[in-house]
C-alpha positions as CSV (number, residue, x, y, z in Angstrom):
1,X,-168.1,7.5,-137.2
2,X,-171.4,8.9,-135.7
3,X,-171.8,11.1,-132.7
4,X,-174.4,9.8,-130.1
5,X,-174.8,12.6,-127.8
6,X,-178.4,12.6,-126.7
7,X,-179.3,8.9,-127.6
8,X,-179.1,6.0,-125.6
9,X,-176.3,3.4,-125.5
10,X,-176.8,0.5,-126.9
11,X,-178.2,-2.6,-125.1
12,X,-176.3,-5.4,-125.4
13,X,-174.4,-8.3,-123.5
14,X,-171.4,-8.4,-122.7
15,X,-169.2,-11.8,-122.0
16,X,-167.0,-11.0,-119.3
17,X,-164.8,-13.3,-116.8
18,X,-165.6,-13.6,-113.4
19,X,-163.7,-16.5,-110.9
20,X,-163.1,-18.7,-113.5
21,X,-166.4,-18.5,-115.2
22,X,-168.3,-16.4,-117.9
23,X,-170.6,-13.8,-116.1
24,X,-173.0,-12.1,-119.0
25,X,-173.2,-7.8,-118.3
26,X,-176.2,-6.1,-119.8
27,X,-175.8,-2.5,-120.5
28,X,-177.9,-1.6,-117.9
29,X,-175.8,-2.9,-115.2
30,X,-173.2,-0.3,-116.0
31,X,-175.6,2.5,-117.1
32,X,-179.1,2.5,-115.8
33,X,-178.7,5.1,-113.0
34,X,-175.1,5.8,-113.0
35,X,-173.0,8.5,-114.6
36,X,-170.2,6.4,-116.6
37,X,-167.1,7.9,-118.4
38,X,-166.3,5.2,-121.2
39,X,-163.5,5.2,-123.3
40,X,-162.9,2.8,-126.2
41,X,-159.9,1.9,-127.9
42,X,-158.5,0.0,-131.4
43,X,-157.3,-3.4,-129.1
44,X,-155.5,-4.6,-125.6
45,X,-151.6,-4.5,-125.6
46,X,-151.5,-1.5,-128.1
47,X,-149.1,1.0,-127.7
48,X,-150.5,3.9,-127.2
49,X,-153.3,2.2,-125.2
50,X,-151.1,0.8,-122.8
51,X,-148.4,3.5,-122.3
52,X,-151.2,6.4,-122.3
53,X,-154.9,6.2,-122.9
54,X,-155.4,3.5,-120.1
55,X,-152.9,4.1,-117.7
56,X,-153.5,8.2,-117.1
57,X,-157.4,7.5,-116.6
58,X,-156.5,5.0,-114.0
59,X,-154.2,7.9,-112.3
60,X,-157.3,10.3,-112.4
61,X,-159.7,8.0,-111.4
62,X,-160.0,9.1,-108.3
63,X,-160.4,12.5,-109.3
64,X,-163.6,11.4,-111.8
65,X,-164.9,9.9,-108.5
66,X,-164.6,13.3,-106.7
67,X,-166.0,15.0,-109.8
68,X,-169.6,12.7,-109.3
69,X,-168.3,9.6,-111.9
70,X,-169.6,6.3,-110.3
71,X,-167.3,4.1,-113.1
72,X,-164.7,4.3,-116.1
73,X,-165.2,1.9,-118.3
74,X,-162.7,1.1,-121.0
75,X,-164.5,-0.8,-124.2
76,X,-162.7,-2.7,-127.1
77,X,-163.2,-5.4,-129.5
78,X,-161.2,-8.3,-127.1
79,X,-162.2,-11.1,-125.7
80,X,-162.4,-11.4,-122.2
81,X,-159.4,-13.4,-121.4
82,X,-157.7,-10.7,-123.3
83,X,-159.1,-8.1,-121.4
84,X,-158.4,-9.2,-118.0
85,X,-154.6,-10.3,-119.0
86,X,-154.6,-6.6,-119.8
87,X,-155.8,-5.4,-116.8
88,X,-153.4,-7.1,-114.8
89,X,-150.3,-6.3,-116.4
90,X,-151.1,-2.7,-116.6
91,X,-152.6,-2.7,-112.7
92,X,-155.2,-1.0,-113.8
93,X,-157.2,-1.2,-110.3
94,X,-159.3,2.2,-110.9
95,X,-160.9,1.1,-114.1
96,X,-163.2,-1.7,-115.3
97,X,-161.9,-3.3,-118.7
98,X,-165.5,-4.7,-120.5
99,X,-164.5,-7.2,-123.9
100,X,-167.3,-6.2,-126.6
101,X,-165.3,-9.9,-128.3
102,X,-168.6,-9.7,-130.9
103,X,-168.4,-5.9,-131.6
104,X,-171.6,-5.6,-130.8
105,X,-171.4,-2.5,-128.2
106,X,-169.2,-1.1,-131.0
107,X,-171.2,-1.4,-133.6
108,X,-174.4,-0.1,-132.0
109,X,-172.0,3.3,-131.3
110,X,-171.4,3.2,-134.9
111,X,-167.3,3.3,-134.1
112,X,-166.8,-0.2,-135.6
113,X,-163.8,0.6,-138.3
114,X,-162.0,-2.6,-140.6
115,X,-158.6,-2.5,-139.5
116,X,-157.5,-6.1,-141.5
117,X,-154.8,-3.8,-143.4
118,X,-153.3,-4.7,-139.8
119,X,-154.6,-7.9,-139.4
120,X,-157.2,-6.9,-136.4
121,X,-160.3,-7.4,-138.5
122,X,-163.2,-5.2,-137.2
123,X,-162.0,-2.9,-134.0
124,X,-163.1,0.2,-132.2
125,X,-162.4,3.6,-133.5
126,X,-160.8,5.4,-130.5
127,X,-163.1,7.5,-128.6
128,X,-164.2,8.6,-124.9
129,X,-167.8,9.5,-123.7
130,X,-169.9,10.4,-120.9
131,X,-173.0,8.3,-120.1
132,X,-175.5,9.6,-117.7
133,X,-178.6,7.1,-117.0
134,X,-177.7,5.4,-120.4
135,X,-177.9,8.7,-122.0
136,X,-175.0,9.8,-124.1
137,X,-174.4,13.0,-122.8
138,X,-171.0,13.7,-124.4
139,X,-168.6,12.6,-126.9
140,X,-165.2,12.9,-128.0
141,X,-164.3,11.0,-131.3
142,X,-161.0,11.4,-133.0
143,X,-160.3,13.2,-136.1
144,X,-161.1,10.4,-139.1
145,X,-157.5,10.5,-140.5
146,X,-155.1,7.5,-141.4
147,X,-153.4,5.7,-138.5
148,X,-154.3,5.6,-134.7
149,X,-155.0,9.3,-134.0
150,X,-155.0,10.1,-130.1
151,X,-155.8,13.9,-129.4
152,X,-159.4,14.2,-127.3
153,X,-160.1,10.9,-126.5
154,X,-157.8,10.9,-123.1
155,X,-158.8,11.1,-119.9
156,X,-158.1,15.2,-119.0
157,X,-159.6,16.1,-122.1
158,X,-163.2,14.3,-120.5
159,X,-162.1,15.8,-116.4
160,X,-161.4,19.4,-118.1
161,X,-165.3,18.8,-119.9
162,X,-166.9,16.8,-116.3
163,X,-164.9,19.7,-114.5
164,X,-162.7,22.6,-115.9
165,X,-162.0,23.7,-112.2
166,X,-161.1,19.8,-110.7
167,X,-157.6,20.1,-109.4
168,X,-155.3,16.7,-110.5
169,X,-152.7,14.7,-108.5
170,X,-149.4,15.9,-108.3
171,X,-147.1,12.7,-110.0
172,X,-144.9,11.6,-107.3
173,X,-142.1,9.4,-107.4
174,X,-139.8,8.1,-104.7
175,X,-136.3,6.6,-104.7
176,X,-136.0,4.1,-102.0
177,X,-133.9,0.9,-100.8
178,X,-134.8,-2.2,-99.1
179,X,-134.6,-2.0,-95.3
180,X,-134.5,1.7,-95.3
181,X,-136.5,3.7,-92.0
182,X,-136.0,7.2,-93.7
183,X,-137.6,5.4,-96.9
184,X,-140.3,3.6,-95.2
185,X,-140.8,7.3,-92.8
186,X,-141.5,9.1,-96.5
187,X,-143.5,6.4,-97.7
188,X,-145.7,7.0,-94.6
189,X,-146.2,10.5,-95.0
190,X,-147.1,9.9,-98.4
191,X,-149.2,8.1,-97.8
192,X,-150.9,10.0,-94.8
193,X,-151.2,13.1,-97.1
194,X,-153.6,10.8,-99.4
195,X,-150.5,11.5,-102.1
196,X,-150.3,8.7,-104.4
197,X,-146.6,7.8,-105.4
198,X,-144.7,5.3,-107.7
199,X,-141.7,3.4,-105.5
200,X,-138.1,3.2,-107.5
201,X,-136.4,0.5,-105.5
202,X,-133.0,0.4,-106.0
203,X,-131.5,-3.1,-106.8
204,X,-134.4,-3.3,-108.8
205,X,-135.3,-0.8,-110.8
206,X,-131.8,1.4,-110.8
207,X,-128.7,1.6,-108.1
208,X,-127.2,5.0,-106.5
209,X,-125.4,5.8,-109.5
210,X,-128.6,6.5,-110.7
211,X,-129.3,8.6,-107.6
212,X,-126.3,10.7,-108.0
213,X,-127.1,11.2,-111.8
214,X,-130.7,12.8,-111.2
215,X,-129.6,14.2,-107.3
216,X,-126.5,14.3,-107.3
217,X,-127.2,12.6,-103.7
218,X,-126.0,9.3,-102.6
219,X,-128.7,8.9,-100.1
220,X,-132.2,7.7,-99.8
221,X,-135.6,8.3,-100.0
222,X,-135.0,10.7,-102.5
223,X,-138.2,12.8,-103.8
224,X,-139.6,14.3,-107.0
225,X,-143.3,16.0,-107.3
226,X,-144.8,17.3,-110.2
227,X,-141.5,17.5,-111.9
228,X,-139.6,19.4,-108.5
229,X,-136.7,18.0,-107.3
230,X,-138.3,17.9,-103.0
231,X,-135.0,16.0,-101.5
232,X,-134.8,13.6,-98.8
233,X,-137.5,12.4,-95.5
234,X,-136.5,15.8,-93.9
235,X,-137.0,17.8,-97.4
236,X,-140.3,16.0,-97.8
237,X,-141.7,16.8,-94.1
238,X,-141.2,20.1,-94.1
239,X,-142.7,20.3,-98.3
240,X,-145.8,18.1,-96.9
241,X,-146.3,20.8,-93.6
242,X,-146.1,24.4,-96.1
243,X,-148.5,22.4,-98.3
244,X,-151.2,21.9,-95.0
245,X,-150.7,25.7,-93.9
246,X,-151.4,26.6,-97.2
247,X,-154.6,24.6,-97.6
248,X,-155.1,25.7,-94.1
C-alpha cells in the first residue's frame, strides 16, 4: 500500500448508473475544486462495511458539510448495479457510492490488494482520505496485517483530523406507535430542534413488552439520547428547552 499525500488522484473514468443508463464520471467532476473525503472499502454487502464504515459517515455527513466537505465519496471495486443496490438498502442518502468495476481508481492509489483466497479477485485495501482540488491532502490506510483490519479508516477518525473541535450528533432513538399524537408531538420537536432520530414503531420493530423491558413504561413516545434514558413527549420538551437556554 502507498501513501499519496501530496500527489494528485488519479484520472480516470468511472461507469456509474444514472435513470436507467450508464453516465461516465471523470475524476475531475468530483475533485477539481472541491474538498472531498473518500473512503474505500474491500466490496458492497460486507460486513463491516455495511454495519459500520458506511453507515456512521452517512450519520456525520452533515457534520463534514459544516466542517467545509463539499462530498463523501465511498470507492470500491463493484460494479455499478452493485453499488447503487447498496446504496439503497443501507439508505445511505448523505454519501455518493462511485463503482471503480475496472479497479482502475484503485490501482492508480496503489490500494489494489488479491483477495481470490476469498474469491473477490482484485479489491480495495480499506482506507479513507481527504482530497482538496484533486490533491491528496491526507490519508489513513490500515495497518497491512491478515484479514479486514478497520481502526483509522472510519469516518471520526477523518472529522477528529478535518476538525478536532467539531461537535457530533447526539444518536437519538424514539419508541413510537401508529396513530399516536404524543408520538407524532415528539417527532415534531425532533425534528424542529434539527435532531436527527431513528423511529422504533411498535408492531413493527418490537411491542410494549419491549417498552417495559428498556423503561419499565407502558406508554409511548418513549426517548433515548446519547445513551440517556429522556422519557416521554413531556420529558422530551422540557430536555429540548434546558438544551436552548444552555446554548442560549
Amino acid at each position: 500500500m502507498q501513501n499519496r499525500e501530496g500527489q494528485k488522484v488519479p484520472s480516470v473514468i468511472f461507469k456509474t448508473r444514472a435513470n436507467g443508463d450508464f453516465v461516465d464520471l471523470n475524476s475531475d467532476d468530483i475533485f477539481k475544486g472541491r474538498t472531498v473525503v473518500v473512503f474505500s472499502l474491500p466490496g458492497a454487502f460486507t460486513p463491516t462495511c455495511s454495519s459500520t464504515h458506511l453507515p456512521r459517515y452517512n450519520e456525520l455527513a452533515k457534520v463534514f458539510a459544516e466542517n467545509g466537505v463539499d462530498e463523501i465519496v465511498c470507492l470500491s471495486v463493484n460494479d455499478a448495479f452493485v453499488m447503487d443496490a447498496w446504496k439503497e438498502d443501507q439508505e445511505a442518502e448523505h454519501v455518493t457510492l462511485i463503482p471503480d468495476g475496472n479497479g482502475d481508481f484503485t490501482e492508480g492509489m496503489g490500494m489494489l490488494v488479491d483477495k481470490s483466497e476469498l474469491g473477490f479477485g482484485k479489491r480495495s485495501w480499506r482506507y479513507s482520505m481527504l482530497v482538496k482540488d484533486g490533491v491528496v491532502d491526507r490519508m489513513f490506510i490500515e495497518p497491512d496485517v491478515p484479514g479486514d483490519p478497520f481502526e483509522v479508516s472510519d469516518a471520526d477518525t477523518m472529522l477528529a483530523y478535518v476538525n478536532p473541535s467539531a461537535r457530533k450528533p447526539e444518536a437519538i432513538s424514539l419508541i413510537t406507535k401508529p396513530g399516536c399524537p404524543f408520538c407524532a408531538k415528539a417527532k415534531q420537536a425532533l425534528s424542529e430542534a434539527g435532531m436527527e432520530f431513528e423511529e422504533i414503531v411498535l408492531g413493527h420493530d418490537a411491542t410494549l413488552r419491549s417498552v417495559r423491558a428498556i423503561t419499565g413504561k407502558e406508554t409511548v413516545p418513549q426517548v433515548f439520547i446519547g445513551g440517556h434514558y429522556i422519557g416521554g413527549s413531556d420529558d422530551l420538551k422540557a430536555y429540548l428547552a434546558g438544551e436552548a437556554k444552555d446554548v442560549a
